[in-house]
C-alpha positions, -999 to +999 in steps of 0.1 A: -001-059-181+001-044-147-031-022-141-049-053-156-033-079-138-039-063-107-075-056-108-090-079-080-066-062-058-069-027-068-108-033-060-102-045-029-084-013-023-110+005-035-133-014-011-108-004+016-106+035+005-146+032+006-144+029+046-124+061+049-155+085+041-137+107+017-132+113-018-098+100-036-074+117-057-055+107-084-021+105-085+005+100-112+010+068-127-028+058-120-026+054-083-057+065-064-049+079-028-072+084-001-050+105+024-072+138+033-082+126+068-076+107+098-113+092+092-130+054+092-100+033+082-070+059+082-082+070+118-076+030+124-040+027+109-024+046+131-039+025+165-025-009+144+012+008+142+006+014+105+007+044+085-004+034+053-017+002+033-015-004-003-037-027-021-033-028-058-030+003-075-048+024-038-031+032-013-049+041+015-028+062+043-032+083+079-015+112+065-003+127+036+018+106+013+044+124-002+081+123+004+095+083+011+064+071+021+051+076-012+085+062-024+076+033-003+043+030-009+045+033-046+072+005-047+043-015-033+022-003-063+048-018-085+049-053-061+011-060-069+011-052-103+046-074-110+028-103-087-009-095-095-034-116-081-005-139-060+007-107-046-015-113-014-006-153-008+026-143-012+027-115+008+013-133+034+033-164+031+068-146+033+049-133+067+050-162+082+086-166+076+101-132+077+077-109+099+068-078+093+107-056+096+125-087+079+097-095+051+120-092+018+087-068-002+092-044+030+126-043+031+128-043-005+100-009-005+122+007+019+151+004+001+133+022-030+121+050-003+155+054+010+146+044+045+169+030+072+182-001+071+168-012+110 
């Protein structure tokens, strides 16, 4: 169901990957990662304090994502495609309440990347 269920978002991503001029690769598990250059969007991520944003099945990223930001960023993967199309109100509902460090799909991403607890 996931890949499916997911859709909408993962063309939003793809919308999102569109503004970073550069071609996509592939990644296991049918991800598709735009992370060859700090150009359009991923030259912008950085100046928001971000290093990457997943939508969907895309993640779109500043620099290469390998390591426990893919860890992270592919437990994001696995949020929209469990949550599908109310992955975004939610998201942005638990926002509101939590923030950005204490939002429970943040903490729970960096727990699957092996981050720090902060």
């Amino acid at each position: 169901m996931g890949s499916l269920w997911t859709s909408p978002n993962t063309l939003l991503g793809l919308v999102l990957g569109v503004l970073t001029f550069q071609r996509p690769r592939l990644a296991p598990g049918g991800v598709i990662v735009f992370d060859r250059a700090p150009r359009g969007l991923t030259w912008l991520l950085p100046r928001l304090h971000r290093t990457a944003v997943t939508v969907g099945s895309v993640i779109v990223a500043a620099r290469p994502v390998r390591g426990s930001l893919e860890a992270h960023e592919r437990h994001h993967v696995l949020q929209f495609r469990t949550w599908g199309p109310f992955f975004v109100p939610a998201y942005l509902l638990l926002s509101i309440r939590y923030g950005y460090r204490r939002h429970p799909m943040e903490v729970a991403a960096r727990r699957a990347a092996g981050e720090p607890e902060s």
